[in-house]
FIDOGU-551094 format. One record per residue (C-alpha): residue number from 1; x, y, z. Coordinates in Angstrom, 1 decimal. Example, Ala and Ser with C-alpha at 12.3 -4.5 7.8 and 13.67 -1.06 7.14 Angstrom:
2
<1; <12.3; -4.5; 7.8>> <2; <13.7; -1.1; 7.1>> 
***
This chain:
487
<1; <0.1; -35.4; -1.7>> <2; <-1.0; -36.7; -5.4>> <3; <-1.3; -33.9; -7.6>> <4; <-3.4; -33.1; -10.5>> <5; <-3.2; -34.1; -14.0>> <6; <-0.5; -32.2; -16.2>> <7; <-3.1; -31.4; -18.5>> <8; <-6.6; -29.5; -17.8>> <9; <-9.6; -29.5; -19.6>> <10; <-10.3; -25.8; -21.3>> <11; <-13.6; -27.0; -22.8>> <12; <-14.7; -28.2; -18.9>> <13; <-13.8; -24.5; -17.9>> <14; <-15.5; -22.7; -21.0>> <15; <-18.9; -24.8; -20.1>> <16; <-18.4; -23.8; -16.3>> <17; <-17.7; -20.2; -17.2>> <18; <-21.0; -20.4; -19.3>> <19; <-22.9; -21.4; -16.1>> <20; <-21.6; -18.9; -14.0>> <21; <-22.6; -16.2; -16.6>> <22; <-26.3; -17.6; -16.4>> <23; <-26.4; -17.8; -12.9>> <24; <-25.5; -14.1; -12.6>> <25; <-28.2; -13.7; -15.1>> <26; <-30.7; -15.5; -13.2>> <27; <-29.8; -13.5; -9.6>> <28; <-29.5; -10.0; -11.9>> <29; <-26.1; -9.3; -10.7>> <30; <-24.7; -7.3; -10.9>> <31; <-27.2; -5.0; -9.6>> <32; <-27.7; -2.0; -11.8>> <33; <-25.4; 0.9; -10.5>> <34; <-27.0; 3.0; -8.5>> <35; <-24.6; 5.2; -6.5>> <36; <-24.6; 9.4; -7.6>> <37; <-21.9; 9.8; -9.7>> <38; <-20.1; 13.1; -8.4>> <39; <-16.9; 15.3; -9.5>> <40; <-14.9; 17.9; -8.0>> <41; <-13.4; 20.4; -9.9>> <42; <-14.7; 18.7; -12.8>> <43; <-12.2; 15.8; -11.8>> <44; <-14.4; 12.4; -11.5>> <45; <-14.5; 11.2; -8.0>> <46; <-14.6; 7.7; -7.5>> <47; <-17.2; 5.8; -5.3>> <48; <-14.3; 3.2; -3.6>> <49; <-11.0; 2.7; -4.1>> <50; <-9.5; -0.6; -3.1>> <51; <-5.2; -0.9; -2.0>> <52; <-4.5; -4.6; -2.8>> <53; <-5.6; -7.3; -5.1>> <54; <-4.5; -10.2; -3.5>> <55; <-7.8; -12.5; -1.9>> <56; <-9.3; -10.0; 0.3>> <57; <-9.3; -7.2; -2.1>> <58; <-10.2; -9.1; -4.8>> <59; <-13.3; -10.4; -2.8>> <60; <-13.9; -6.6; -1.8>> <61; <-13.7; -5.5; -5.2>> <62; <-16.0; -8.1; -6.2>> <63; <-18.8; -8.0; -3.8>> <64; <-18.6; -4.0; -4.0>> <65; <-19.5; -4.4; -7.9>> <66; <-21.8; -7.3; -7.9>> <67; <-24.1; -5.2; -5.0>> <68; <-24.0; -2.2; -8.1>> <69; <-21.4; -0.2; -6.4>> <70; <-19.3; 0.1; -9.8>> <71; <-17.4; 3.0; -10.2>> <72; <-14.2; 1.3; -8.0>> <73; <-10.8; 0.2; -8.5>> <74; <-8.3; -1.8; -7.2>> <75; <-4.6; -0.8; -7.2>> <76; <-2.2; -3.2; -6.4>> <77; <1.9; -3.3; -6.2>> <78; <2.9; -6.1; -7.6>> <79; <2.6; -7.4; -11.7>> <80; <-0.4; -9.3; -12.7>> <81; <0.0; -13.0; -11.5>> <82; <1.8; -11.8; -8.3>> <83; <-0.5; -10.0; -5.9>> <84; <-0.8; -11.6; -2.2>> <85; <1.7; -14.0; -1.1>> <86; <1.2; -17.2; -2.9>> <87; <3.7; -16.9; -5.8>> <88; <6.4; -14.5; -3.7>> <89; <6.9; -15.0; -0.1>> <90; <4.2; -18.1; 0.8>> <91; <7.3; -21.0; 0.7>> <92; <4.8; -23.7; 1.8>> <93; <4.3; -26.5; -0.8>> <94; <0.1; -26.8; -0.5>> <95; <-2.1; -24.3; 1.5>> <96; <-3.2; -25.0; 4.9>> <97; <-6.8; -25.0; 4.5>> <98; <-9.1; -27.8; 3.6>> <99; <-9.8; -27.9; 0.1>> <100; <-13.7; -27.8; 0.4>> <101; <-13.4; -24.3; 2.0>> <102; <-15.6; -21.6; 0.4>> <103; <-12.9; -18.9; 0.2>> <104; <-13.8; -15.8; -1.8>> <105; <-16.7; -17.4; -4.0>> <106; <-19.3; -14.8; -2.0>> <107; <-22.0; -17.9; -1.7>> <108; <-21.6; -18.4; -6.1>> <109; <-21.2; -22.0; -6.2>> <110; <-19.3; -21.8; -10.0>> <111; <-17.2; -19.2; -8.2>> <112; <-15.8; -21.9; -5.6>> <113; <-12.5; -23.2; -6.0>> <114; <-13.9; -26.5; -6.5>> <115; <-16.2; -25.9; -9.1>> <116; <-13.1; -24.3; -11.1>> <117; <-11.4; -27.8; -10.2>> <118; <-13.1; -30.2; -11.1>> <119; <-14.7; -28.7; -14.3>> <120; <-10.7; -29.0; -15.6>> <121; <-9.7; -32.1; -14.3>> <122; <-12.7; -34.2; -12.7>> <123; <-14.4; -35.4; -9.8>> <124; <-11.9; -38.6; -9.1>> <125; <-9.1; -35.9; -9.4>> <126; <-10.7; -33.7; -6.6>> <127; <-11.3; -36.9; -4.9>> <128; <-7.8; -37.6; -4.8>> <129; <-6.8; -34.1; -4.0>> <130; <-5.0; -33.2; -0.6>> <131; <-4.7; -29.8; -0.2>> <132; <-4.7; -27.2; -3.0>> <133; <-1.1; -26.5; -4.1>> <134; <0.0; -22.6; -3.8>> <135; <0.2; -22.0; -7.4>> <136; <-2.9; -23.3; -8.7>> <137; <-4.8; -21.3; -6.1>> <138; <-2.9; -18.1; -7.6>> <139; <-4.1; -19.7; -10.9>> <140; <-7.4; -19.6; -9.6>> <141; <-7.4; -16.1; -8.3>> <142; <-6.0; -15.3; -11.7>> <143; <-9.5; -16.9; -13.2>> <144; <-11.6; -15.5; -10.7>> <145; <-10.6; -11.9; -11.3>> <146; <-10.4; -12.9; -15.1>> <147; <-14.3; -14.1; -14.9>> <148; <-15.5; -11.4; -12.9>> <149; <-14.4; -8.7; -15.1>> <150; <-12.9; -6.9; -12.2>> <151; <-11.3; -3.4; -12.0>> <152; <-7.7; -4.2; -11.4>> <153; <-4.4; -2.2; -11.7>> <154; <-1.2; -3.6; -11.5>> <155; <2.4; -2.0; -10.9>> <156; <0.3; 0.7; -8.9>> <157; <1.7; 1.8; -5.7>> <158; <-0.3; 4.3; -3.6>> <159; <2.5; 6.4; -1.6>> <160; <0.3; 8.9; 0.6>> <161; <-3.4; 10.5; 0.7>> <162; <-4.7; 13.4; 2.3>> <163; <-8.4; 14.9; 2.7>> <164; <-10.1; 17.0; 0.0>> <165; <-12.8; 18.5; 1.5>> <166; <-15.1; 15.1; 2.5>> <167; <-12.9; 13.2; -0.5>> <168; <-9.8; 11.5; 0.1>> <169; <-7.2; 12.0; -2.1>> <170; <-4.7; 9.3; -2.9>> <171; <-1.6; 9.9; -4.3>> <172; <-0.4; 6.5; -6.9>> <173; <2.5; 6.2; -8.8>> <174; <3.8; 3.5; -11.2>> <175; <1.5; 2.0; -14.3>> <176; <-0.5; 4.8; -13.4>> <177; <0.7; 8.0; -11.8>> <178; <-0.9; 11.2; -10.4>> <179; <-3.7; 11.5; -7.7>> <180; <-6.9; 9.8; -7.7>> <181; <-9.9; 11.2; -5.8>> <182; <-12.3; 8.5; -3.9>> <183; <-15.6; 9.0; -1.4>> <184; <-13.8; 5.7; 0.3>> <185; <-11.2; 3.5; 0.8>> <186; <-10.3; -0.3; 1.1>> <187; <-7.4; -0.9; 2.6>> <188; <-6.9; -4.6; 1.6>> <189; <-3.6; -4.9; 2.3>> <190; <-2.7; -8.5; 3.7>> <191; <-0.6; -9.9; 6.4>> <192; <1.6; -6.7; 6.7>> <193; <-1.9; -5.2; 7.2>> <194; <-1.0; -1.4; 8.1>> <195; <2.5; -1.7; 9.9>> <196; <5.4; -4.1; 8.1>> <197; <7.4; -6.9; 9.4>> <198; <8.0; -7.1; 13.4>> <199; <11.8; -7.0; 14.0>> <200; <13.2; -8.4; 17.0>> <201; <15.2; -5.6; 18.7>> <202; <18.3; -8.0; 18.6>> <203; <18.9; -7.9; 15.1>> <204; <18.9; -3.8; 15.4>> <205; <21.7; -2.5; 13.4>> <206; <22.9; -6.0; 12.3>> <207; <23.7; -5.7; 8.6>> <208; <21.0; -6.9; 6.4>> <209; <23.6; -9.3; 4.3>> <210; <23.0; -11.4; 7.3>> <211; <19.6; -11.4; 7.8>> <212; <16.1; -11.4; 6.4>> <213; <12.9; -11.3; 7.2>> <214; <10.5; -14.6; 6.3>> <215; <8.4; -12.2; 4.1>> <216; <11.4; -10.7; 2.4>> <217; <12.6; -12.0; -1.2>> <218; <15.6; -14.5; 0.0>> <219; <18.1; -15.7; -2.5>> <220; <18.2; -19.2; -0.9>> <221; <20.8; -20.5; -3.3>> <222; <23.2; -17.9; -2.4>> <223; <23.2; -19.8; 1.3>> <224; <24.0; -23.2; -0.2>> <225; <26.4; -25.0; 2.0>> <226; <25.6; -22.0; 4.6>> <227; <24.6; -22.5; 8.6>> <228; <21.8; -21.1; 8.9>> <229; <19.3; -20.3; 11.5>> <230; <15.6; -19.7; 11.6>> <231; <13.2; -18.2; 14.5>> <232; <10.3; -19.6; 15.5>> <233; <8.2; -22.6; 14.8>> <234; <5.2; -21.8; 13.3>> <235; <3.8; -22.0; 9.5>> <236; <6.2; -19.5; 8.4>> <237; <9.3; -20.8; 10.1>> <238; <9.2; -24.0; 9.0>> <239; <8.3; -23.3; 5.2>> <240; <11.8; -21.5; 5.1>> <241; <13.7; -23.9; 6.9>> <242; <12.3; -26.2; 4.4>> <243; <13.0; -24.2; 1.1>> <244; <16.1; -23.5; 2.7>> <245; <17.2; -27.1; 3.4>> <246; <16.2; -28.0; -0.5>> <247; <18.2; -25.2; -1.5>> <248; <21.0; -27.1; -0.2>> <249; <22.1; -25.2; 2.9>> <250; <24.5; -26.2; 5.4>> <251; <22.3; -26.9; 7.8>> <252; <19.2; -25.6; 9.8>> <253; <19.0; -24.8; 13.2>> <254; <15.2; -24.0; 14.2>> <255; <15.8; -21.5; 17.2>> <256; <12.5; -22.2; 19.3>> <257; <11.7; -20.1; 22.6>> <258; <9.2; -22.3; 23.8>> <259; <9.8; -25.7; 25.5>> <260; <7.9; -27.9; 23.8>> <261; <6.1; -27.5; 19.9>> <262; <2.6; -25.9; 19.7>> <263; <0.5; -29.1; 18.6>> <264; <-3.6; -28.5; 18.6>> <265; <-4.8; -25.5; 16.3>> <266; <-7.7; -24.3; 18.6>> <267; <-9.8; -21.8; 16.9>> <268; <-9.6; -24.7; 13.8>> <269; <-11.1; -26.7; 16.6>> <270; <-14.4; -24.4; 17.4>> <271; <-14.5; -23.1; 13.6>> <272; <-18.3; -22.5; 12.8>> <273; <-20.9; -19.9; 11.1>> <274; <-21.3; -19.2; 14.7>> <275; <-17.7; -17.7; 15.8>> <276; <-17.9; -16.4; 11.8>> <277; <-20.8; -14.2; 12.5>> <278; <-21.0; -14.2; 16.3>> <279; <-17.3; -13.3; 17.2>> <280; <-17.5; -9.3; 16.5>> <281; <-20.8; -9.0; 18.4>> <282; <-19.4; -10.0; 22.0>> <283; <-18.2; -8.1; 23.8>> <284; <-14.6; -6.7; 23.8>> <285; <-13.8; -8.8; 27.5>> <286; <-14.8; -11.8; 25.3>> <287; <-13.2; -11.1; 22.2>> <288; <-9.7; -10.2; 24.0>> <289; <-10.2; -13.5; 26.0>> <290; <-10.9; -15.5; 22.4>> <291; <-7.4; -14.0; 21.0>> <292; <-5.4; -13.9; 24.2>> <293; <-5.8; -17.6; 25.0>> <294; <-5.0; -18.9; 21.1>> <295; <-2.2; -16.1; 21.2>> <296; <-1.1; -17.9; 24.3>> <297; <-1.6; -21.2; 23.4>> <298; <0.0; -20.4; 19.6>> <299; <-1.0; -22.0; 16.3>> <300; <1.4; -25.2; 15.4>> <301; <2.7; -25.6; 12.1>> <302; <1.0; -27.8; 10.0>> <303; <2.3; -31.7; 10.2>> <304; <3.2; -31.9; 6.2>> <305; <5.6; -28.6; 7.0>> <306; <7.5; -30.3; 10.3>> <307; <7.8; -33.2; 8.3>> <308; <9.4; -31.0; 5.3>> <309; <12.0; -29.9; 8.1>> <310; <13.3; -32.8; 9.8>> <311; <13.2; -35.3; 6.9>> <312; <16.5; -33.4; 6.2>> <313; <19.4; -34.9; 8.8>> <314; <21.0; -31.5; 8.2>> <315; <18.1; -29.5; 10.4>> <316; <17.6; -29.6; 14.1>> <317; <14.8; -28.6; 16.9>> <318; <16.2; -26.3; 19.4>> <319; <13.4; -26.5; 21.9>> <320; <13.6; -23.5; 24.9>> <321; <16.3; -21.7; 22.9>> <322; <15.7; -18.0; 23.3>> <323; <17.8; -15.6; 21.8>> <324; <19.4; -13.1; 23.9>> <325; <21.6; -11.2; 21.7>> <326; <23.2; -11.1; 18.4>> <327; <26.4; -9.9; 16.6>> <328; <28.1; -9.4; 13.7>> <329; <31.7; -11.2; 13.8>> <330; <34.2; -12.2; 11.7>> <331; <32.0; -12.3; 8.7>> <332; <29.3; -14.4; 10.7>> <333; <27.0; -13.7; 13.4>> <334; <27.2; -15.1; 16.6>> <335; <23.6; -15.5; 18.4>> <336; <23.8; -15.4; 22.6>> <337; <21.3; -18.2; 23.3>> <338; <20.1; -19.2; 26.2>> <339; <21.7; -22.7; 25.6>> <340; <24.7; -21.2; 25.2>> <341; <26.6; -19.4; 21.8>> <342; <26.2; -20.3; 18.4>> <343; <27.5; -19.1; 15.4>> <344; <25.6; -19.0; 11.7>> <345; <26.5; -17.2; 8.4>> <346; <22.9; -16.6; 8.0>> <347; <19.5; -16.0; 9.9>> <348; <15.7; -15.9; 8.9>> <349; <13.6; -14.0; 11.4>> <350; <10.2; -15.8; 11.2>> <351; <8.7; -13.5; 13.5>> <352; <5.3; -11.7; 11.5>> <353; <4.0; -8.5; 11.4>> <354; <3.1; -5.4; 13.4>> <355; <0.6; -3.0; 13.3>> <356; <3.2; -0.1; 14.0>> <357; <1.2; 2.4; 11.1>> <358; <4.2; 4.9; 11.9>> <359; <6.5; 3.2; 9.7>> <360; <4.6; 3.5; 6.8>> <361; <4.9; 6.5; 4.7>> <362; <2.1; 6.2; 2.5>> <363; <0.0; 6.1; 6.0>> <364; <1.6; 9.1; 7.5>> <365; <-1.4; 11.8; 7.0>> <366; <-3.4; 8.9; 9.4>> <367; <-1.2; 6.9; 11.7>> <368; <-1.4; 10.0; 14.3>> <369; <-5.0; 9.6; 14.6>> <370; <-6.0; 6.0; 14.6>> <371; <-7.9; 4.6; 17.4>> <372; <-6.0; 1.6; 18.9>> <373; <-7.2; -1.0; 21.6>> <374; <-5.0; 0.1; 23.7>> <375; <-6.4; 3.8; 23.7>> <376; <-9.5; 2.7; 26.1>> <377; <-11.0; -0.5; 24.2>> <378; <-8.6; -2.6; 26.2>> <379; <-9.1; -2.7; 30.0>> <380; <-6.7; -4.4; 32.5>> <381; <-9.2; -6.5; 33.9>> <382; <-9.5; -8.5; 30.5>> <383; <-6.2; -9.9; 30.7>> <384; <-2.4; -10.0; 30.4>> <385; <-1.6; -6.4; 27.9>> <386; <-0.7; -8.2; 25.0>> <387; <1.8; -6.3; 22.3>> <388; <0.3; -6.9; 18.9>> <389; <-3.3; -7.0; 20.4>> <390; <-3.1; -3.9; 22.4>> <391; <-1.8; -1.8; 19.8>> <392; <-4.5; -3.4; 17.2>> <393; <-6.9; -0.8; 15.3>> <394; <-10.2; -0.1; 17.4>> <395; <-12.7; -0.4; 14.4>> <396; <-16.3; 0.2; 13.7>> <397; <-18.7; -1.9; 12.3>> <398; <-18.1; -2.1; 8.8>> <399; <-13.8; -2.0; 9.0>> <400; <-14.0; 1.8; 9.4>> <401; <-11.3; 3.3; 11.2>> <402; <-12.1; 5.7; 14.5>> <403; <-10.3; 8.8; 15.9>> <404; <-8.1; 8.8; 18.9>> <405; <-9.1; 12.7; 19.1>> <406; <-12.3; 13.0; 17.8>> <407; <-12.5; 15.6; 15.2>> <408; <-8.9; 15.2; 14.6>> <409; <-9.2; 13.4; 11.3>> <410; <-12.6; 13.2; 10.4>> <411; <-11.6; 11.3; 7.2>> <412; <-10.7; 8.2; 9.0>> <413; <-14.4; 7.0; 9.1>> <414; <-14.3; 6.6; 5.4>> <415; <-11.2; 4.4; 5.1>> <416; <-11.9; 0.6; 6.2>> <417; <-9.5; -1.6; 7.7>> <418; <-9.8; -4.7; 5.8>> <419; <-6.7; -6.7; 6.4>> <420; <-5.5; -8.9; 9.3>> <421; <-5.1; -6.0; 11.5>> <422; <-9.0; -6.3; 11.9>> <423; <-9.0; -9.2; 13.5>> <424; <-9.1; -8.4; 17.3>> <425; <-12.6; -6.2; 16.2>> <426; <-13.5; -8.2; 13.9>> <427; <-12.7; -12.0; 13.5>> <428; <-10.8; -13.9; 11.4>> <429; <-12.9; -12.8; 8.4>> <430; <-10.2; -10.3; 6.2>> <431; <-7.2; -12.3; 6.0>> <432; <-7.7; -15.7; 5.9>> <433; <-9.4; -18.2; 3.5>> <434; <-12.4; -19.3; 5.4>> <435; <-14.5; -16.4; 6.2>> <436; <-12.9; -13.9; 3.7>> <437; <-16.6; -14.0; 2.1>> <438; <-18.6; -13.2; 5.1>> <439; <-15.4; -10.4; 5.6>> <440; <-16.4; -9.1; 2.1>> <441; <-20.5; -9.3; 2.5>> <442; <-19.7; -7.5; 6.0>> <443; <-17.3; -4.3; 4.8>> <444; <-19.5; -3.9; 1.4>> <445; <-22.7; -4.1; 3.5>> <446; <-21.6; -1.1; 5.8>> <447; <-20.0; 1.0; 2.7>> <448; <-23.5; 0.6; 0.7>> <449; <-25.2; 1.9; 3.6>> <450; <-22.8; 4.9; 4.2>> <451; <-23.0; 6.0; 1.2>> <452; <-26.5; 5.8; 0.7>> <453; <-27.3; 7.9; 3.5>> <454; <-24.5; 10.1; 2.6>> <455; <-26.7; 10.7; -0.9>> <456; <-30.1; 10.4; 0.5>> <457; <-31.3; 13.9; -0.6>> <458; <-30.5; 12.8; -4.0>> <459; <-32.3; 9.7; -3.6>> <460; <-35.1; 10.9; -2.3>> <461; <-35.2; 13.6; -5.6>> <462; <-35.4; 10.7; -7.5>> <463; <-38.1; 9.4; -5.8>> <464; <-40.1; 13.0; -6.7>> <465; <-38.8; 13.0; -10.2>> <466; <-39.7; 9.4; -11.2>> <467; <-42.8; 9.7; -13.3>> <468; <-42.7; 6.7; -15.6>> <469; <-46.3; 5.8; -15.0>> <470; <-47.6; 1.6; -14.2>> <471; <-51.2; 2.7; -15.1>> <472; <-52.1; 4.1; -18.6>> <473; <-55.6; 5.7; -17.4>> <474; <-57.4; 3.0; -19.7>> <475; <-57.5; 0.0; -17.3>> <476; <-60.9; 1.1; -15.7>> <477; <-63.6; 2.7; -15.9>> <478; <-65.0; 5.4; -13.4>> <479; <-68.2; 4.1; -12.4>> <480; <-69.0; 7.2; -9.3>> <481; <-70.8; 9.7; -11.8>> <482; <-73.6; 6.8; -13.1>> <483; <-74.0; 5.6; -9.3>> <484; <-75.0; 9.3; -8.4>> <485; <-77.5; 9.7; -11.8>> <486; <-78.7; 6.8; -10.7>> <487; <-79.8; 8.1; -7.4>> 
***
């Protein structure tokens, strides 16, 4: 990979910043607000309220104000500079997409990664470019929220919300603490989308000193000289193997179930505006087949991550080794394989997330009540029942959540879903780079359209009370009188 000149251009980005400005000039956006503003209790209600400002919630945010839906925020966990995965748990060196990929820019070319590029260091730079290391993308979600103007708040955790007559009240606590009223709610909450980190039941009641999770925050030099073990072999798996052999571990033993490595990336294969736009439209038989078959046929990791691995002559490729048990002994753990035993000091569990919303506190007024796939939306004849799929969210059009028991939480239809736990509804269009705009155009279209015809009494008084007249009364002259005379 050859990477960028040390030194960027600031002038390059001023004049680029400058031509954004116009061009939002030129388009008149953002659109003049024009959503009610409303209060309860004399308490001011906001219009949206977005949970996370990493990508997706940034390009919610975003899109919500440039269509005039202004009175939003965004609340996010983590301290400026950190939100999303890039800087914290991402351990691959470059991303995975292709560079030229739209990501977040909402169809502005100066918003486009590349235009933020090259107006610091050059075309023959981009030219030379591979693929985008993680930090400078953070850098550039930094800019983009910088240029944008965007209503952010860091070190904001929201920890519950409840309903407040047709509000929703969200309880936050942190930079800012207390409860904040809202009409709707974003829930932009990454990979983890609405559940947390699937566990394998085998490390139940093993002693965290011995294990972590890929997402967690690992001390990787505290393992130096350490055996260590990882699970899996995808993206995630082999990015901590990696860090971890550069740390200067022990060694690396890459604990794979399957028996041979997942090589061809198929929905990369068929990616289009067609599956972009197309995939939430089929119907549900189709969409389960579309997910089944590339949960089936898995995603490899990318080449420059295998390589990253076994360059090290410390790390080795346990091809169909399940695990069958694991316990804690003599200071170690010893993991039943189904090659046989093996013993490690320490073990990464590269195994994702889950959309189990019951083990989330701040989601406890809701979990009871959310529609899943596997409530009706999923049918037998579709396919193998699939854990991860079948318990995914059964959403509307715009990300909104629907009721198990309708009537039982009315309040659901006015939080969206706009994370990766969409994507069996959905797409891939709220949690990874390349359709994250169309994601954004999609959720912001629906909320502007709810809340419209939520309001559409007090449009339609405005329409009655507009009197700012386009004709004076002196344009013309009323001729009818002289015809008659005339006569």
């Amino acid at each position: 990979m050859k990477h960028t000149p040390a030194a960027p251009t600031s002038t390059g980005l001023a004049a680029l910043e400058a031509q954004f400005a116009q061009d939002l000039d030129f388009l008149e956006l953002p659109a003049k607000p024009w959503v009610p503003a409303r209060s309860r209790d004399g308490v001011p209600v906001r219009d949206v309220v977005v949970i996370g400002a990493g990508m997706c919630g940034l390009a919610a945010t975003a899109k919500l104000v440039l269509t005039g839906i202004t009175n939003v925020v965004a609340y996010d966990a983590a301290r400026a500079g950190l939100e999303g995965p890039w800087v914290t748990f991402a351990r691959m060196q470059t991303l995975r997409s292709p560079k030229t990929l739209h990501g977040p820019s909402l169809g502005l070319p100066q918003l486009t990664f590349r235009a933020w590029f090259t107006a610091q260091w050059g075309v023959e730079a981009w030219r030379s470019l591979d693929k985008i290391p993680k930090g400078q993308w953070m850098d550039y979600l930094v800019w983009y929220r910088k240029v944008l103007g965007l209503p952010v708040r860091n070190s904001v955790r929201m920890t519950g919300l409840a309903p407040v007559g047709d509000l929703i009240a969200i309880d936050v606590e942190g930079a800012e603490t207390g409860q904040v009223l809202t009409r709707r709610l974003v829930l932009a909450t990454g990979r983890s989308g609405l559940g947390g980190f699937a566990v394998p039941d085998f490390l139940s009641g093993i002693d965290r000193a011995y294990w972590a999770h890929s997402a967690d925050d690992i001390d990787f030099d505290a393992l130096k000289g350490k055996r260590v073990a990882v699970i899996g072999a995808g993206a995630s798996s082999m990015d901590n193997a990696a860090t971890a052999l550069e740390a200067g571990v022990g060694s690396v033993d890459m604990l794979i179930r399957r028996k041979e490595m997942p090589r061809i990336n198929k929905l990369t294969g068929i990616g289009s505006p067609g599956v972009v736009l197309g995939m939430h439209h089929l119907p549900d038989a189709w969409k389960w087949k579309f997910f089944d078959y590339t949960a089936s046929t898995q995603t490899p990791p990318p080449r420059s991550s295998t390589l990253r691995v076994s360059r090290h002559p410390n790390a080795r490729f346990l091809l169909d080794c399940g695990i069958v048990a694991v316990k804690e002994e003599a200071g170690t753990l010893l993991v039943e394989t189904t090659q046989g035993p093996i013993r490690y000091d320490f073990l990464i569990a590269a195994t994702g997330f889950s959309n189990d919303f019951s083990g989330r506190p701040e989601f406890a007024a809701i979990a009871p009540h959310i529609r899943t796939w596997s409530d009706g939306r999923y049918r037998p004849d579709m396919g193998q029942a699939r854990a991860g799929m079948s318990d995914a969210p059964d959403l509307g059009p715009a990300f909104e959540f629907r009721e198990r028991v309708p009537g039982s939480c009315p309040m659901l239809a006015h939080i969206h879903c706009f994370n990766d736990a969409a994507m069996l509804t959905h797409g891939k269009v709220s949690g990874d780079i390349p359709a994250v705009s169309a994601g954004a155009d999609r959720l912001v279209r629906g909320i502007a359209a709810s809340l419209f015809a939520e309001d559409v009494e007090t449009h339609f008084a405005n329409l009655i009370a507009y009197d700012i007249p386009e004709l004076l009364g002196d344009e013309w002259v009323d001729s009818t009188l002289h015809k008659e005379a005339a006569l």
